[in-house]
N, C-alpha and C positions, 0 to 999 in steps of 0.2 A: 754901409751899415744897414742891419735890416732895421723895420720898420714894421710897427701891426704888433698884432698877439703871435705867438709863437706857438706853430700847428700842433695839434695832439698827436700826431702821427710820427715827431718825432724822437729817436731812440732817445734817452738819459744822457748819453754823451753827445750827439749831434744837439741836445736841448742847449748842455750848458757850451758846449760849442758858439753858438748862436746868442747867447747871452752874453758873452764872455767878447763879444763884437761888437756890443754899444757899450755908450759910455758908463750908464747905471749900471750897468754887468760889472762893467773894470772897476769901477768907484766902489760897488758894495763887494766884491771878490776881494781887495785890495785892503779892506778892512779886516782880515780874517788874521793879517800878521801882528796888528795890534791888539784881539780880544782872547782867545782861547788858547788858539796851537801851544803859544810861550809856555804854557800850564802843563802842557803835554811832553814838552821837553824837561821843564825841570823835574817833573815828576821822576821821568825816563831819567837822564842824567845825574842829576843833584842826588835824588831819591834812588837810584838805581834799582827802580822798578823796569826789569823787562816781559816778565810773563808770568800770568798767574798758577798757584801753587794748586789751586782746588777745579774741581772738573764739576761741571754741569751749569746750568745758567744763573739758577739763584745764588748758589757756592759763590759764582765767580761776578755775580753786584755786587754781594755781601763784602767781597776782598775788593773790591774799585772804589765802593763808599768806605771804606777802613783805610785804603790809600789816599783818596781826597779829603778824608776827615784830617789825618794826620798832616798832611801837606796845607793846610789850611789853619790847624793848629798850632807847627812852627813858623807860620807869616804871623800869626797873630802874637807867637812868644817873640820872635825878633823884633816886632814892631816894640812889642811894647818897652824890651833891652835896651832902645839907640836912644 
């Protein structure tokens, strides 16, 4: 397991390589299946969002915050249904 700070010198993937080899690496990587990714699926799946309709960069926020509005809006309609 390494040990120390972890060099500037090296690349983005050898960094989280190296990270990803102590335990605080695996424990906090390991958290990532219980907070956001799920969001990203159901979006994707449920919501059958696969790509956006509008081109350029503000166009295409504008359509992510309209897809997480909505997607946020039917948890809060089912919640409040059951």
């Amino acid at each position: 397991m390494p040990r120390g700070r972890i060099p500037q010198s090296l690349t983005p993937k050898q960094r989280m390589a190296r990270s990803l080899r102590t335990k605080t690496g695996r424990a906090t990587y390991k958290k990532r299946k219980g907070q956001v990714e799920p969001v990203f699926g159901q979006i994707k799946q449920g919501g059958g969002f696969r790509q956006f309709a509008m081109r350029g960069l503000k166009k295409m926020q504008a359509e992510w915050q309209l897809v997480c509005l909505t997607h946020n809006l039917l948890k809060l309609f089912r919640h409040a249904m059951a």
